[in-house]
N, C-alpha and C positions, 0 to 999 in steps of 0.2 A: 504494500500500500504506500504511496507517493503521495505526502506531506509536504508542505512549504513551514520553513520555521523551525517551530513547537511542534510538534505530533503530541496526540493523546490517545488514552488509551481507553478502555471501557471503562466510565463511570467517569469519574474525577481523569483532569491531566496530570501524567507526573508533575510531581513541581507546584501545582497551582494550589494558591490561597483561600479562602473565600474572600469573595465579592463582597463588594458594596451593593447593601438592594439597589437593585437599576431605577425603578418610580422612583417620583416623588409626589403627592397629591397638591391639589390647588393650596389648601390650607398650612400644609408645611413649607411649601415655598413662599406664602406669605410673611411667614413668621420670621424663616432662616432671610428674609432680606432686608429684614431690620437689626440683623445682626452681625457682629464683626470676625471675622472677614464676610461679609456677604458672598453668595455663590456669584461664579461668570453666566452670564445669558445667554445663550447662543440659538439665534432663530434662524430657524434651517427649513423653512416655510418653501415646497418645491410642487409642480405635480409633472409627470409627464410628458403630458399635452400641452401644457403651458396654462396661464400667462408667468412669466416670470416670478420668484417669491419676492422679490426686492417690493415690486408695486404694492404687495400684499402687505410687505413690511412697511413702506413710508405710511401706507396709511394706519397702521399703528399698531402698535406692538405692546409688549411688557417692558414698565422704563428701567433704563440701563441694559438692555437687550441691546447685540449688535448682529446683525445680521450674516449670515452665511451662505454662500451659496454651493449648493453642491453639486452641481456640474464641474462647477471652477475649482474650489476648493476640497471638497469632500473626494473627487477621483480623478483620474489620470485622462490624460489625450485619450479619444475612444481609437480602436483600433484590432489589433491579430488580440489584443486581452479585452475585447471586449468593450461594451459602450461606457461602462461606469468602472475602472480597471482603479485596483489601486492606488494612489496618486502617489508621486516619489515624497521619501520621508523628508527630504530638505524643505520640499516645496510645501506640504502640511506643516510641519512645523513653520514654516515663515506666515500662513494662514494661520495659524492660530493663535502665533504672538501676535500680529495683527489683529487679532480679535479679544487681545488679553487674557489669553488662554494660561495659568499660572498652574506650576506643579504643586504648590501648597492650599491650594482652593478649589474647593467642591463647581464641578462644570454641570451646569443644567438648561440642557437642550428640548428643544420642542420644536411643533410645527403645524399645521393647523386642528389638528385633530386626532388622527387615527396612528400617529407616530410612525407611521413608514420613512421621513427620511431622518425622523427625530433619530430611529434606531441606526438607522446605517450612521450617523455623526458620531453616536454612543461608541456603537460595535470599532471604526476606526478610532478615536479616541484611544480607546482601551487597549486597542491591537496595537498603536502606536506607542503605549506605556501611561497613558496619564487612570491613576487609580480609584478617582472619583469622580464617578459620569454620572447623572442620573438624568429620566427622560420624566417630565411633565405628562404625568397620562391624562391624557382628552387634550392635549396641546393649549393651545391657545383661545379655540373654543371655550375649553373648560373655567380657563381663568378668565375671558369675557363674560361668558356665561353667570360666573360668582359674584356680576359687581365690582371686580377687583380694579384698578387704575391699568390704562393706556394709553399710551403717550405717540406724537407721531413723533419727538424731539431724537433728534441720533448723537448718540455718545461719542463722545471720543474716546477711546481707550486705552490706559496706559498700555504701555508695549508688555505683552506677555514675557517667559520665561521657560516656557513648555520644549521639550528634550523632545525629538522623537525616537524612539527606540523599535523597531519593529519585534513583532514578534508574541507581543500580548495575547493576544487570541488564537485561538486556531484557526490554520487557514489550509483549503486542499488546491491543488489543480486540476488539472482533467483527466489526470492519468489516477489522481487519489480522489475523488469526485467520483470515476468509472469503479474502483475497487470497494469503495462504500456501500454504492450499488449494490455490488455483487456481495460481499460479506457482512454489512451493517444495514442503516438505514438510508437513503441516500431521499430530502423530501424535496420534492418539487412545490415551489411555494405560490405558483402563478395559477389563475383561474382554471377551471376543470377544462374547459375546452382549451384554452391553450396547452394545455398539457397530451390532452387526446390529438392534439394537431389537428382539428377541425376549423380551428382559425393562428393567425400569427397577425396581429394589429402591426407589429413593430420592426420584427427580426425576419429574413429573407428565406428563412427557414423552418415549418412547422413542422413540430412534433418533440420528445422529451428524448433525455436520458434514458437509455434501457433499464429498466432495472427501479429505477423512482416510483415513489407513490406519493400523489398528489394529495395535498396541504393546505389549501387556498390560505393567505394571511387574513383574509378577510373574517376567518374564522377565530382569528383570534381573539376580537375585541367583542364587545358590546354595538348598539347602533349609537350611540354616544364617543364613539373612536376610544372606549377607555377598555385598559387589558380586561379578559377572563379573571375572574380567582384562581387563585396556581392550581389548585385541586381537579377545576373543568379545565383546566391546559393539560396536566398532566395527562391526566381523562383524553383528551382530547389525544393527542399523541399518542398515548398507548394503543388506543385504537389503531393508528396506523403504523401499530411497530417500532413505534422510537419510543426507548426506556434507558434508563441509565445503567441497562446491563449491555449495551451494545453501543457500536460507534455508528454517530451521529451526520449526517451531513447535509448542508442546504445549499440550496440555487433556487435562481429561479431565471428573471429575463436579462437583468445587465449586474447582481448582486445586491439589489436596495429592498426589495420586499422581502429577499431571503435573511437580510438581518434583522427584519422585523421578526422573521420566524426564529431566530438565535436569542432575539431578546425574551420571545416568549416562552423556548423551552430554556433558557436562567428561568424565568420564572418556577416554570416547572421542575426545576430540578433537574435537567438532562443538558449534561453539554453536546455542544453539538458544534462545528467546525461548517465555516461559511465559502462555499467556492463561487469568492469575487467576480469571477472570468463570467460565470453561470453560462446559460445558453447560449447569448452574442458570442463569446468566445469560445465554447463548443463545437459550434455550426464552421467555424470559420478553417479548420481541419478534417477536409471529405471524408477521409479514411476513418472516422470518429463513426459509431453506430448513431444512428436514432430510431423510436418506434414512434406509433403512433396506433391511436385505435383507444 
C-alpha cells in the first residue's frame, strides 16, 4: 500500500496524538472572542459554481474574520494532481501568515454553512502542522442566524508566524487510494450518480474508483449545514464498512468534499486518510481502472 508522508495503520496512526475537537459551536466562539489571545478567523466562504466567496465576504462576515480563498490559497495550480492539488508548503504558509495564521492561537475556520470548504482549510491546516483548527458548525449561517454581530469592515492582520510542516495528516495517492480499495475502505464522497457515472457535471471522465462505496457528504450534516452527533456518523459509516478496525480512505471530485468526509469520520472516531489528487487526478492516467454502474 503506497502512502505519501505518515502512513497509518488500522485504528489510530503510529505516532498520533489526540486531536483537538474539530467544532466549535456558535456560543463558544462567542465567548473564546472576548478573550485573550482571541482565536484567528478564517472565512473560507467558496462554492463550485461560483460566485466568488470574497463578494460573499465584503458583504459581511464575522468581525476580525479575514478572508481566504481556496482556489488561490487552500490548493495548488490545477493540473496531472488534479483541480484542487495540494498547494506547495512555502506558498500556504506565506497564505496564512498573510492571514495571521499564528502557531500559539486556536485557528477557526468557516464558511457559509455546511463546512465543505471550512473542512478542507481545517484538514490542510493540520496536515500542514498547525495543532489547533477548529470549524464553526453551521458556518456562518449559524452565527447570522444567532443574532451575533457582522461587520462588512476588513482587518488588517498582523503578519502570522505559522511553520508549515507537511505531513500532519494522512495522505494517499493513486496507487494507495487503489490499494484501500482493494484491502480497507476506500469512500467515494460525491453524489450517488456521480459515483455510478450516470453523470460527471465537472471532470471529463464519468464513473469511480473500482473498489469505492459511495458516501455522499451531504449525509453528513443536518438541513441546517451542522454535523451529525458522532454516534449517527459513526452509525453512518459502519454501514458502509469504515470502522476503526480497518484502513480508511476518501476522494471524491478534486479533494474538498472528501475532507468534509475526514472531518466527519474525526468525529466519529475513525481515521481515515484523504487522496487530494481524488478523481480529477485519477482520470488523468488511462491505464488507471474505472467502473461505473
Amino acid at each position: 500500500m503506497t502512502h505519501l508522508d505518515t502512513p497509518f495503520t488500522s485504528g489510530r496512526r503510529a505516532g498520533q496524538t489526540d486531536v483537538v475537537q474539530p467544532l466549535i459551536d456558535v456560543g463558544t466562539l462567542a465567548r473564546r472572542l472576548y478573550r485573550e489571545p482571541a482565536p484567528v478567523l478564517l472565512d473560507v466562504r467558496w462554492n463550485l459554481a461560483g460566485p466568488p466567496g470574497v463578494e460573499a465576504y465584503r458583504r459581511g462576515h464575522l468581525p476580525g474574520a479575514v478572508f481566504v480563498d481556496l482556489d488561490r490559497d487552500v490548493a495548488g495550480e490545477p493540473g496531472a494532481g488534479g483541480r484542487h492539488p495540494l498547494p506547495e508548503p512555502a506558498a500556504f504558509q506565506d497564505a496564512m501568515r498573510r492571514a495571521g495564521v499564528r502557531a500559539d492561537r486556536t485557528v477557526v475556520v468557516y464558511d457559509e454553512s455546511d463546512s465543505t470548504a471550512a473542512a478542507r482549510l481545517w484538514w490542510t491546516l493540520r496536515y500542514f502542522g498547525h495543532d489547533d483548527v477548529r470549524v464553526l458548525d453551521g458556518g456562518f449561517r449559524a452565527w447570522s442566524g444567532a443574532g451575533r454581530p457582522v461587520t462588512a469592515d476588513e482587518p488588517a492582520p498582523e503578519s502570522g508566524d505559522f511553520t508549515a510542516r507537511p505531513g500532519g495528516m494522512p495522505l494517499l495517492d493513486a496507487e494507495g487510494a487503489a490499494a484501500v480499495a482493494r484491502e480497507g475502505v476506500l469512500l467515494d464522497a460525491r453524489a450517488a450518480e456521480r459515483y455510478r457515472g450516470e453523470t460527471e457535471p465537472v471532470d471529463p471522465v464519468a464513473g469511480r474508483i473500482p473498489g469505492a462505496v459511495n458516501a455522499p457528504t451531504l449525509g453528513n450534516v443536518d438541513g441546517e449545514g451542522r454535523f451529525l452527533p458522532s454516534l449517527a456518523l459513526r452509525e453512518r459509516f459502519a454501514a458502509a464498512g469504515a470502522t476503526d478496525a480497518l484502513d480508511v480512505g476518501c476522494y471524491c471530485g478534486s479533494g474538498v468534499t472528501a475532507a468534509h468526509q475526514i472531518l466527519a469520520l474525526t468525529l466519529a472516531g475513525v481515521p481515515a486518510a484523504l487522496y487530494v489528487g481524488s478523481w480529477s487526478e485519477w482520470i488523468t492516467d488511462p491505464s488507471r481502472p474505472t467502473a461505473a454502474g
